[in-house]
C-alpha positions as CSV (number, residue, x, y, z in Angstrom):
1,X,9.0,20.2,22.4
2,X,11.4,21.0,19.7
3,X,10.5,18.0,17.4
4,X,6.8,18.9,18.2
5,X,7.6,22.3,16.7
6,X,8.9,20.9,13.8
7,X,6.0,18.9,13.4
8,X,4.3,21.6,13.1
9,X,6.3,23.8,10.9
10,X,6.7,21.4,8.2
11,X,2.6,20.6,8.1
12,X,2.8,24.5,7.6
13,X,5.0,24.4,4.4
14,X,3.0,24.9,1.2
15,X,3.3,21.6,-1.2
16,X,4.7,23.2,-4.0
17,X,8.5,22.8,-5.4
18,X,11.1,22.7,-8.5
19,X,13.9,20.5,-7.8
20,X,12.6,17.5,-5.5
21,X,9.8,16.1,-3.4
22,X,8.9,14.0,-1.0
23,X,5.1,12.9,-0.1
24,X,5.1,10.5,2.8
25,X,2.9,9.6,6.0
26,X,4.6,11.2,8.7
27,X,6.5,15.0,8.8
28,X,9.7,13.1,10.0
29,X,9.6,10.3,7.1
30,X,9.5,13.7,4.9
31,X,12.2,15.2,6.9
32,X,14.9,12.3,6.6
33,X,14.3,11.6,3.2
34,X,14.6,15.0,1.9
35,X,17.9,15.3,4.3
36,X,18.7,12.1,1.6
37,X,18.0,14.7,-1.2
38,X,20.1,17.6,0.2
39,X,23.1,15.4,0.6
40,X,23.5,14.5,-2.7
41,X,21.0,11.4,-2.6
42,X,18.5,10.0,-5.0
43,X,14.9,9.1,-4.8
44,X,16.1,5.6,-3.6
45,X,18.2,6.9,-0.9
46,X,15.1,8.9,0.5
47,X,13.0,5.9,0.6
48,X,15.1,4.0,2.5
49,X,15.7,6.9,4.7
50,X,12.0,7.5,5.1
51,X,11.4,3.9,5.7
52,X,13.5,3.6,8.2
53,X,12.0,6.5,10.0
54,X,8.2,4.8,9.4
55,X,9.3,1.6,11.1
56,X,9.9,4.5,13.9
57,X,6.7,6.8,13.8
58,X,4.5,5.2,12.2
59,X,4.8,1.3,13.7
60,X,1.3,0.7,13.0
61,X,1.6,0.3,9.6
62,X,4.8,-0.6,8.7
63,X,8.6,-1.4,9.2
64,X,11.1,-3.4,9.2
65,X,9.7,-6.5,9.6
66,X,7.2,-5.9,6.6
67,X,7.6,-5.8,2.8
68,X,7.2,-3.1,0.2
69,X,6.3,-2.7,-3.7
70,X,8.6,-0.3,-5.4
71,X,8.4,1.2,-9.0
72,X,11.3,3.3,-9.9
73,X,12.0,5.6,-13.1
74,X,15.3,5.6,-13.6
75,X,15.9,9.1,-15.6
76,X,19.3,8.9,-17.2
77,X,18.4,5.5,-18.7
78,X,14.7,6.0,-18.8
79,X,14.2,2.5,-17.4
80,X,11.1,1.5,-15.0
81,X,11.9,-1.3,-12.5
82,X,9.5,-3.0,-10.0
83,X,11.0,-4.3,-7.0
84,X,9.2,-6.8,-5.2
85,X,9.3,-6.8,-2.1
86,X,6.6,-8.6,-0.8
87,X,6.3,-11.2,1.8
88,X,6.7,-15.3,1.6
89,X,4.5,-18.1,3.2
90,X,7.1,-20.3,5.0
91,X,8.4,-23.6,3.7
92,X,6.2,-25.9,5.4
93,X,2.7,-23.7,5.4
94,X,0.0,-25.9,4.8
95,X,-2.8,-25.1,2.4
96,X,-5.3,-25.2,5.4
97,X,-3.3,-22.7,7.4
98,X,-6.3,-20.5,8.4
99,X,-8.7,-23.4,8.6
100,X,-10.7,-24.8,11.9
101,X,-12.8,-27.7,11.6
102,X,-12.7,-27.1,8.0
103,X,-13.7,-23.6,8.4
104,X,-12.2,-20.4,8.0
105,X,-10.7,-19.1,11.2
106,X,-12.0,-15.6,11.9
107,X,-9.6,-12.7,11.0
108,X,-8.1,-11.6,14.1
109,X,-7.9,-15.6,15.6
110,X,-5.7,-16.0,12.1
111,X,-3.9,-12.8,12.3
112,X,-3.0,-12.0,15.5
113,X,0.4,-14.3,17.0
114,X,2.6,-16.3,14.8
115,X,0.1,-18.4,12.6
116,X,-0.1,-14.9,9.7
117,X,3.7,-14.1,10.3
118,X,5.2,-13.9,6.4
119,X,9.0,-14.3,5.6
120,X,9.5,-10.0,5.5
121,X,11.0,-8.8,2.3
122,X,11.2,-4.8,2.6
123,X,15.0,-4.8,3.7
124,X,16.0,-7.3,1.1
125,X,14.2,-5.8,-1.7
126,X,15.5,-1.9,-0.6
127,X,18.9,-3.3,-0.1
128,X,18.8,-4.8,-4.0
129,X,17.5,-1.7,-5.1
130,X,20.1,0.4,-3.6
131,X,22.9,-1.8,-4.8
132,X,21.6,-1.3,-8.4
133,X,21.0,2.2,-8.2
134,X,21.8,4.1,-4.8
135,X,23.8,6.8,-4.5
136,X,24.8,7.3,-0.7
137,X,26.3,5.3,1.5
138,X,23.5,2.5,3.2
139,X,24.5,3.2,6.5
140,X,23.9,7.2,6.0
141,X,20.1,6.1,5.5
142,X,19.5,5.1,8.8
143,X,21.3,7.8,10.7
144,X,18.0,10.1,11.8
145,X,15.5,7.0,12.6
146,X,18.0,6.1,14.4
147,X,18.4,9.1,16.4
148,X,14.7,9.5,16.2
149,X,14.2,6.0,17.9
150,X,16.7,6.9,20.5
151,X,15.6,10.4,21.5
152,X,11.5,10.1,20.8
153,X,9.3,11.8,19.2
154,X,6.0,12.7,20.8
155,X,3.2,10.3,19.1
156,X,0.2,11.5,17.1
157,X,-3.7,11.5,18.1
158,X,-4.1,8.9,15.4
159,X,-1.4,7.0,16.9
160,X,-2.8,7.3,20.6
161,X,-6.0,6.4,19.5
162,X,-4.7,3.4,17.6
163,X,-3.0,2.2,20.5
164,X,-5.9,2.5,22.8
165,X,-8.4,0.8,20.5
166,X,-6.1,-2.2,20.1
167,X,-4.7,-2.2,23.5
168,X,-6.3,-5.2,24.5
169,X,-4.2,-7.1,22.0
170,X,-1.3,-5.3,22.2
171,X,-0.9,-6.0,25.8
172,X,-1.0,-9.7,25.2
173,X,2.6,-9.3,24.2
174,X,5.3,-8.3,26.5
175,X,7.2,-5.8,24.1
176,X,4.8,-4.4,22.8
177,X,2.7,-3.3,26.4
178,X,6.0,-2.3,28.0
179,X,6.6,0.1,24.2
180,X,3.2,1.2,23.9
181,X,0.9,0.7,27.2
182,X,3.3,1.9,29.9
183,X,2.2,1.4,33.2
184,X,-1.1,-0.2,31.8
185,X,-2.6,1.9,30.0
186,X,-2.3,3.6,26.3
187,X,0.4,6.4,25.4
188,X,-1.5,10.2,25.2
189,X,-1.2,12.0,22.1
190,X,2.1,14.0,22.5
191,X,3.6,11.8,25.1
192,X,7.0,11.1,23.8
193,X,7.7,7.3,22.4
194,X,11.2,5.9,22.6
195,X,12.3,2.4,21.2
196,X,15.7,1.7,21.6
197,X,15.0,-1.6,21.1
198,X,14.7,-0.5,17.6
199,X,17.0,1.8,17.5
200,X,19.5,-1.5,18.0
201,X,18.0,-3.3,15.1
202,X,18.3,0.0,13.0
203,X,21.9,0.1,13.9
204,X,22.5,-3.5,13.4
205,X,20.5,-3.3,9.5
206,X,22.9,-0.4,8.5
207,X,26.3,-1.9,9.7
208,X,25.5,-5.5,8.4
209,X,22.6,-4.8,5.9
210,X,19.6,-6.9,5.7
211,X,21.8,-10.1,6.7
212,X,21.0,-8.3,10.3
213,X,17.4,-9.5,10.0
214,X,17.7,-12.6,8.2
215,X,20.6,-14.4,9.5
216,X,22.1,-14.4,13.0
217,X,20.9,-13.5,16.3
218,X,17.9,-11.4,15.2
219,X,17.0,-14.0,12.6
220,X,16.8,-16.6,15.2
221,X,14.1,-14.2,17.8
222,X,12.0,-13.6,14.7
223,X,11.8,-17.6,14.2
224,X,11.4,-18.4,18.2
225,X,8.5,-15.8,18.7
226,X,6.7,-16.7,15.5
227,X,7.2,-20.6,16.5
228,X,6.2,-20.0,20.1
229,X,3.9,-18.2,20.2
230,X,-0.2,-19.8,21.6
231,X,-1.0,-19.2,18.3
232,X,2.0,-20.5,16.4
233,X,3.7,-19.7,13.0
234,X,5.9,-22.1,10.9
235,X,8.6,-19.8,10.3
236,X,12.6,-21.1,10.5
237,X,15.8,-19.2,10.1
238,X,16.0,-21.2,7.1
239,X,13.2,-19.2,5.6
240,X,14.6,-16.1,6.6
241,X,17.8,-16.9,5.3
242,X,16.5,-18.0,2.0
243,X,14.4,-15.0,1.6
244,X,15.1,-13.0,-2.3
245,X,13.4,-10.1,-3.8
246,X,12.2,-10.3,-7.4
247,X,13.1,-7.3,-10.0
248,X,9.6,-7.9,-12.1
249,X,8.3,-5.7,-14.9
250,X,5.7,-3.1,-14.7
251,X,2.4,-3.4,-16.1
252,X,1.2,-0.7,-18.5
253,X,-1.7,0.7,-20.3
254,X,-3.3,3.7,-22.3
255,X,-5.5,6.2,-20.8
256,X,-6.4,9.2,-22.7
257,X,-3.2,11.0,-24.0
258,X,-1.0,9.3,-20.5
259,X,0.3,5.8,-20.4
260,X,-0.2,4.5,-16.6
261,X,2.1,2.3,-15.2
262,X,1.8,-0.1,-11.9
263,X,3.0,-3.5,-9.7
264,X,2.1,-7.0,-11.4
265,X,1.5,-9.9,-9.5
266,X,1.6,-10.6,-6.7
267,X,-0.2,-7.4,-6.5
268,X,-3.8,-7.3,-7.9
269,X,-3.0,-3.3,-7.4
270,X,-1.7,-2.4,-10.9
271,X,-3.7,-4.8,-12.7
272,X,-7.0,-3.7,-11.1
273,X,-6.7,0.3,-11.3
274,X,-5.7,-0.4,-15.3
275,X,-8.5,-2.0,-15.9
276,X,-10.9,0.8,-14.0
277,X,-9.2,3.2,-15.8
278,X,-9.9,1.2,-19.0
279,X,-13.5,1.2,-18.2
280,X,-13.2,5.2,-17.6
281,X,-11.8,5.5,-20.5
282,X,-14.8,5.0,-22.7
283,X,-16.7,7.2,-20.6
284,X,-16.5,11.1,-20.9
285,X,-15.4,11.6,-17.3
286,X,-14.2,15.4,-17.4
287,X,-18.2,16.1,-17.8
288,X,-18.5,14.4,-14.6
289,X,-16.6,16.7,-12.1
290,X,-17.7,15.4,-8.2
291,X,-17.1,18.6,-6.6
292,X,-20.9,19.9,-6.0
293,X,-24.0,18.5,-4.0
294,X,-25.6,14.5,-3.9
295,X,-28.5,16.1,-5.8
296,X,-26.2,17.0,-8.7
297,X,-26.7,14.6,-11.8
298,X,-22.4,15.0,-12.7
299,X,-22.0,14.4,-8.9
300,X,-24.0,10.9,-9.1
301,X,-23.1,9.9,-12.7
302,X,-19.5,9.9,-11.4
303,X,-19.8,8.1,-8.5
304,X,-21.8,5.6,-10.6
305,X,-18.9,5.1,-13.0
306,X,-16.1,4.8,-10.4
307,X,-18.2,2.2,-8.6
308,X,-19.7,0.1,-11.6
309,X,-16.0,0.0,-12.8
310,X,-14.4,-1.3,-9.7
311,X,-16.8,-3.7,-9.0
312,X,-16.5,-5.6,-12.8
313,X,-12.8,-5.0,-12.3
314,X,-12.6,-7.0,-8.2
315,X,-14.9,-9.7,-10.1
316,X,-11.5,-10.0,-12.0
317,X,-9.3,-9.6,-9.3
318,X,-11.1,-12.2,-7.0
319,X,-10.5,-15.0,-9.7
320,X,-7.5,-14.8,-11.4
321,X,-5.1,-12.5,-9.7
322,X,-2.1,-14.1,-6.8
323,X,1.2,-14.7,-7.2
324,X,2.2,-15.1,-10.8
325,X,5.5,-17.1,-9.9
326,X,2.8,-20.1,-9.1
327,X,-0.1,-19.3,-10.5
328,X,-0.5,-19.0,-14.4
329,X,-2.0,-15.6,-14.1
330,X,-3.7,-14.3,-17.4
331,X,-1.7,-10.7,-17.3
332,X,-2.2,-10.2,-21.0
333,X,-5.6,-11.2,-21.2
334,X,-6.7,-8.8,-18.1
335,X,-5.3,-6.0,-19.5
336,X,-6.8,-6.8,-23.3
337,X,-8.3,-3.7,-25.0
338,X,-10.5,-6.2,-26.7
339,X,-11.2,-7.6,-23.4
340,X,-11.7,-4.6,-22.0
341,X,-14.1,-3.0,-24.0
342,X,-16.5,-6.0,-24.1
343,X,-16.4,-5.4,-20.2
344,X,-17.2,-1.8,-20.2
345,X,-19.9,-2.6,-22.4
346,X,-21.5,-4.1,-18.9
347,X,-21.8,-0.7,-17.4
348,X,-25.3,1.0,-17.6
349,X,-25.5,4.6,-16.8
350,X,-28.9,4.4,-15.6
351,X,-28.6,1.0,-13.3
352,X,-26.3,-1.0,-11.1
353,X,-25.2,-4.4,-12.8
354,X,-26.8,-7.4,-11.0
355,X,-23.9,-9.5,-9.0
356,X,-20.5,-8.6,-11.7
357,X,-18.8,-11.5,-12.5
358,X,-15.5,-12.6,-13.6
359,X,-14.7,-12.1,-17.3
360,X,-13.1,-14.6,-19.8
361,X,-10.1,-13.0,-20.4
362,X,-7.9,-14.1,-23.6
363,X,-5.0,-16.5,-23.3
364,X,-6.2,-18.2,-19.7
365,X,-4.8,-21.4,-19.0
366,X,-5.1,-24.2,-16.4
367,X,-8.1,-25.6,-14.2
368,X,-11.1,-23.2,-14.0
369,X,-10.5,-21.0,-10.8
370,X,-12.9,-20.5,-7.8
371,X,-13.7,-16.7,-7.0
372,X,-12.3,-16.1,-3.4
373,X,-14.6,-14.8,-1.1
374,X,-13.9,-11.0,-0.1
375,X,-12.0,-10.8,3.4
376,X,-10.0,-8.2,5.5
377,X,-7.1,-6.4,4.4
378,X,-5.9,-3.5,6.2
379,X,-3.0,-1.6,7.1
380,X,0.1,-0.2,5.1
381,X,1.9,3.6,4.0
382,X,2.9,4.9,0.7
383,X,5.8,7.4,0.3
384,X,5.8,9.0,-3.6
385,X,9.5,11.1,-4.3
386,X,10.9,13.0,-7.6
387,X,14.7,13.8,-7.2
388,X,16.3,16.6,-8.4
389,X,17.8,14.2,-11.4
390,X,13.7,13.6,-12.1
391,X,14.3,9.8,-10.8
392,X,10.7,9.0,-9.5
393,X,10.0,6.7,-6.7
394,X,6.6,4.8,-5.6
395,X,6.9,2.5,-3.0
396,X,3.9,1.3,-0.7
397,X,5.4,-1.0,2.2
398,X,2.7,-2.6,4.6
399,X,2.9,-4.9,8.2
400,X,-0.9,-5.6,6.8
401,X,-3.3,-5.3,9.7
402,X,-3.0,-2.2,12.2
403,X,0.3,-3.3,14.4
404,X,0.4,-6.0,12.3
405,X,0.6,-9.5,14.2
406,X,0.8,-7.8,17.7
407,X,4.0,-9.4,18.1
408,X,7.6,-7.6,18.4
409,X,10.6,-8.5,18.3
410,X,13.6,-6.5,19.3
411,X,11.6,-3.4,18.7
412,X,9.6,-4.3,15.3
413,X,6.1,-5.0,15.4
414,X,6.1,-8.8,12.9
415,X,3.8,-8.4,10.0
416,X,0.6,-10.5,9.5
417,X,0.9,-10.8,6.0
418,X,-0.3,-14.4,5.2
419,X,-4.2,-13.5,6.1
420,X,-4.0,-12.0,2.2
421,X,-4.2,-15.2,1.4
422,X,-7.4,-16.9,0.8
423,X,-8.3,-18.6,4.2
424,X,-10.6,-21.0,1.7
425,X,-7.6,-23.7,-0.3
426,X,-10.4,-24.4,-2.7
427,X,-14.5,-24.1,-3.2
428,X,-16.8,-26.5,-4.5
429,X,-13.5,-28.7,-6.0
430,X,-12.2,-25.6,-7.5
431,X,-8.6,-24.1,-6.2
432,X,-8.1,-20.4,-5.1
433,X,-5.6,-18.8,-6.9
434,X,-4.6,-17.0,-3.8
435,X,-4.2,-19.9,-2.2
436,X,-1.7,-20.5,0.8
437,X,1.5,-22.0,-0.9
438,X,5.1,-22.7,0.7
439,X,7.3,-19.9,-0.7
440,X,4.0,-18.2,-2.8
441,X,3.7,-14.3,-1.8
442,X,-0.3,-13.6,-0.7
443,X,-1.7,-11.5,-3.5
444,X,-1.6,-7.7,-2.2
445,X,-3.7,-4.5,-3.3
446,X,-0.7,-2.2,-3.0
447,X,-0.9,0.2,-6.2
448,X,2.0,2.2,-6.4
449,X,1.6,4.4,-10.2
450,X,3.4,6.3,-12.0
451,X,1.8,8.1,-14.6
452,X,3.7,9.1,-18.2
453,X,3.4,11.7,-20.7
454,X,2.6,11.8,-24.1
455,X,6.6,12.7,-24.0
456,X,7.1,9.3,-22.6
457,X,8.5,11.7,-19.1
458,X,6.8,10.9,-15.6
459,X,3.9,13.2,-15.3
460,X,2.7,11.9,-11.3
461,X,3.0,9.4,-8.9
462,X,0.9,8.3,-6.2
463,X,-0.5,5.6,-4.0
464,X,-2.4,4.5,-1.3
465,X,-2.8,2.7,2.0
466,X,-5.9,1.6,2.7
467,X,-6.4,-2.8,2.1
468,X,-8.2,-3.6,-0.9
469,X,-10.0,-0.2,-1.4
470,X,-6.2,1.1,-2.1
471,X,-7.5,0.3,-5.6
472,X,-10.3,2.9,-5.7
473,X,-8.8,5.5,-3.7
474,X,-6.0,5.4,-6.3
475,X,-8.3,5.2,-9.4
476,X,-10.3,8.0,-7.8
477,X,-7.5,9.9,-7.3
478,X,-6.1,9.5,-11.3
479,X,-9.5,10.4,-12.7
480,X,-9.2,13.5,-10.4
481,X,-5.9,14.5,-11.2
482,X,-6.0,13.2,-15.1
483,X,-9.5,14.2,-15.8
484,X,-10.8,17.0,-13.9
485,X,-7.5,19.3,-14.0
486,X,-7.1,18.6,-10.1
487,X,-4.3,19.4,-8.1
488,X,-2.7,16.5,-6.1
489,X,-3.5,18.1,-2.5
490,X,-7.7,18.3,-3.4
491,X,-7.1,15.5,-4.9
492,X,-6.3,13.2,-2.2
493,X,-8.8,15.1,-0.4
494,X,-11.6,14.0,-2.0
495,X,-14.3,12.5,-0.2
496,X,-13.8,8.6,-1.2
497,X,-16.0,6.6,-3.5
498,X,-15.0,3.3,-4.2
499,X,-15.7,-0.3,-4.8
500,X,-15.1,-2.7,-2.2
501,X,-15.9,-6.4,-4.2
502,X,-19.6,-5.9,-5.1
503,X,-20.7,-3.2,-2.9
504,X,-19.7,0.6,-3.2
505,X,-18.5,2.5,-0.2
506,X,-19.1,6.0,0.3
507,X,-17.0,8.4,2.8
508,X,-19.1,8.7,6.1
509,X,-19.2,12.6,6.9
510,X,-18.8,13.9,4.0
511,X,-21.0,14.9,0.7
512,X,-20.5,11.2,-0.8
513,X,-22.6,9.9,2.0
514,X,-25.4,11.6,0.5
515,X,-25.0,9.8,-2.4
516,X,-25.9,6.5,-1.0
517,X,-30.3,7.0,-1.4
518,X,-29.9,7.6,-4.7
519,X,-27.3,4.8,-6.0
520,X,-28.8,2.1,-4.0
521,X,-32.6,3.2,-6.1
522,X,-29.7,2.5,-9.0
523,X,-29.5,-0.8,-7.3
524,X,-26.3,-0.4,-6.0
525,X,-25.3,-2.5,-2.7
526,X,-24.0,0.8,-0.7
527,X,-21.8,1.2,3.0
528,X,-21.0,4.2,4.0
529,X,-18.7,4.3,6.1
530,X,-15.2,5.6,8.2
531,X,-12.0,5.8,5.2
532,X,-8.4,5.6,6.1
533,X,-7.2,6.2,2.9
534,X,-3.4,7.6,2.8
535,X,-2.6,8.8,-0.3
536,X,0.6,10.4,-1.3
537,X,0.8,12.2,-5.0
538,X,3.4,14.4,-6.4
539,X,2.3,16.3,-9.9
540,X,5.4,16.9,-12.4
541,X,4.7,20.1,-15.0
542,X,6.9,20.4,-17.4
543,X,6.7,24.2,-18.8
544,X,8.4,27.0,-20.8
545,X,10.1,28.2,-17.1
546,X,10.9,24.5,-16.3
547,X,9.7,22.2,-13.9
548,X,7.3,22.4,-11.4
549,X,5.9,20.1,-8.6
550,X,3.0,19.8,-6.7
551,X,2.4,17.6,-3.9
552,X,-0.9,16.5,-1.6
553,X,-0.6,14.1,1.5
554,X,-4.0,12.9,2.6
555,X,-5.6,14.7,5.3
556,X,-7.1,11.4,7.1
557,X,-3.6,10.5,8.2
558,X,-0.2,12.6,9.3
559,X,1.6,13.0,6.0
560,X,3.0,16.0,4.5
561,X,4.8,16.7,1.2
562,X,7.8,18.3,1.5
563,X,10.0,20.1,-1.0
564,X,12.2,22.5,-2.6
């Protein structure tokens, strides 16, 4: 009862601050990363903190079995890292991993059990970026999941409901129906959810670091259930063991008077929301404000534009983008402003472009790549932070699908990662870039963004969960923040308009639903459908009286910005 008043007190505090913030998907992922802040902590502190205390509330969509993207301003030496965290195919993956009979395996046959287990990489990666740049002591970090995961915390409606709509699978594995169908059947909204299962593992992670997961004892379950499993995996301790996070560079790009900033490969993220927003750019966007009815002309022109531009830039994505480490990805040519201005010159105001294809970016190299066909991606949390020091912290961390493979270990739900690979090696003779790969990361949509100044300073961050439409619910989100003056929490709120690979998806009930008759007389393939967006966004204002922050946390899931 008394965490369940806290729940409630801190959805009740207003989003606005002057020293630090946290915007995260669950009030007690806020709470333990601000308690980071008040001690004396940084912005990486908090995320670790608030992490930890995801893997706890908010199991479904990530933990510590997972990986994470981080971008990270670094204030005193006004550096931007990217920490990759993402996950690894196992050393003896085959390229036909998700095949049957030559076919591709259907999503949940390939994702749930061992066969979509990745190598995890969110401990590793947070552990590296903590030694570069942490303040407090790891083990302080863990203190309140831990407690949390001792004591419980009564769960959410949109965790019940989760639960009961994939009970069937869940209860296919021991752990998890003993955890999360007690007694048989789903845990109630409110009922209170311990896991000292976890709780171990948390303790274990901050006495011996993220050696606790990837060698030794625990290390060895994670193999056995993975390998054992009816539908098996072909991860080894050796794997885990040999597991390394990569400190890559951001990728960057003009938009109006801001430079944006987001992850490179292996994420098609960054790349993709630059080159929407490239797209936008030659378009007068601020005379386009969404917020009024379907029959408005600026309410449909708008839609238009997000959609036209996210479907030329997913032609992109679906060609060339995967893990830049083994694929020779042409970055510099995506993000071309040459090459990006012939492909705004595609978009007609007055009519949907017939079936976009991929472009012929500058500086490409190797064998011509097949497209790979569109195909589930689901899951993941973001968490965006500013400490008091203005250190900025973006990090979205994922288990991919809802409860990711359905299988836990010692507490932690294992991550299906490997079904963002292309199930399809090759097409018609021609390789996938996202192909499956021993020791290749599957390409991800994660778009963590930080957004710059014209006085070079961080002026917002924010990200998304949500699969592959992270990419328009981000871009939506910019050109609402950026272009029509909006303030992060109506911002995030926004009913979603996006593209989803050729079609454009429209928020079922709201006022972009009404939009679908007249884009698809624009020729538009439309869905509209359910959104699960979960945004996070923090605004920085620099003025005469000093700084000011404003944070929104999406309403479709159970976040909260906190501050002070």
């Amino acid at each position: 009862m008394i965490r369940l008043v806290l729940l409630l007190l801190l959805l009740a505090v207003p989003a606005r601050a002057q020293r630090q913030m946290i915007a995260v998907a669950h009030p007690l992922a806020a709470e333990a990363g601000s308690a980071m802040l008040r001690a004396g902590g940084n912005a990486i502190d908090a995320a670790i903190a608030a992490q930890a205390m995801l893997a706890v509330v908010e199991p479904q969509a990530s933990g510590l079995a997972g990986g994470a993207l981080l971008l990270h301003w670094d204030a005193a030496a006004r550096r931007l890292a990217a920490w990759d965290g993402r996950e690894t195919a196992p050393a003896a993956a085959p390229p036909g991993l998700f095949l049957r009979d030559g076919q591709p395996m259907p999503f949940l046959d390939a994702a749930v059990g061992g066969r979509a287990v990745g190598v995890p990489g969110a401990m590793r990666m947070l552990e590296a970026a903590h030694k570069d740049q942490g303040r407090l002591p790891w083990a302080q970090l863990f203190a309140p999941a831990i407690a949390v995961a001792d004591a419980g915390f009564p769960i959410s409606a949109r965790l019940s409901a989760q639960i009961a709509a994939d009970a069937d699978r869940l209860g296919r594995d021991p752990q998890a129906r003993a955890l999360l169908l007690p007694g048989g059947r789903p845990l109630a909204a409110g009922a209170p959810l311990r896991n000292p299962a976890l709780a171990a593992t948390l303790r274990a992670v901050a006495e011996q670091g993220a050696d606790a997961l990837h060698l030794g004892p625990i290390a060895a379950d994670i193999a056995t259930a993975v390998r054992a499993h009816a539908n098996p995996g072909f991860m080894t301790t050796d794997d885990l063991a040999g597991y390394a996070p990569r400190l890559r560079e951001a990728v960057c790009a003009p938009y109006r008077t801001w430079t944006l900033c987001g992850f490179p490969p292996p994420s098609s993220g960054g790349v993709a929301v630059l080159q929407i927003m490239a797209l936008l750019g030659h378009q007068d966007m601020a005379s386009l404000d969404p917020r009024g009815t379907p029959s408005e002309a600026r309410v449909l022109d708008a839609a238009h534009l997000l959609g036209e531009a996210g479907r030329i830039a997913f032609a992109d994505r679906n060609r060339y983008l995967a893990d830049g480490d083994q694929v020779a990805v042409p970055l510099r040519g995506l993000l071309d402003p040459a090459y990006l201005t012939l492909r705004a010159q595609l978009i007609d105001r007055d009519r949907a472009l017939a079936g976009p294809r991929a472009g012929n970016p500058p500086w490409s190299a190797g064998a011509p790549l097949a497209a790979q066909p569109p195909q589930p991606e689901n899951g993941t949390s973001h968490l965006s932070i500013v400490d008091a020091a203005g250190n900025v912290v973006a990090m979205t961390t994922t288990i991919e699908d809802v409860f990711g493979a359905r299988l836990m270990v010692r507490g932690m739900l294992l991550n299906n990662e490997l079904t963002d690979f292309s199930f399809l090696p090759e097409i018609d003779g021609r390789p996938v870039a996202n192909r499956v790969a021993p020791g290749k990361r599957p390409r991800s949509s994660m778009s963590p963004t930080i957004v710059f100044g014209a006085d070079g300073l961080p002026a917002a961050v924010v990200g998304s969960a949500g699969g592959f439409r992270i990419i328009g619910h981000v871009a939506q989100t910019l050109v609402a923040m950026l272009d029509w003056g909006m303030d992060p929490q109506p911002a995030v709120a926004l009913p979603r308009i996006g593209a989803a690979n050729e079609r454009i998806e429209l928020e079922a009930g709201t006022s972009a639903a009404g939009l679908a008759p007249a884009l698809q007389a624009r020729g538009f393939p439309v869905e509209v459908r359910t959104m699960t967006s979960g945004l996070h966004a923090i605004r920085m204002l620099r003025e005469a009286g000093g700084l000011r922050l404003k944070g929104g946390a999406d309403p479709r899931r159970d976040g909260v910005a906190l501050g002070e």
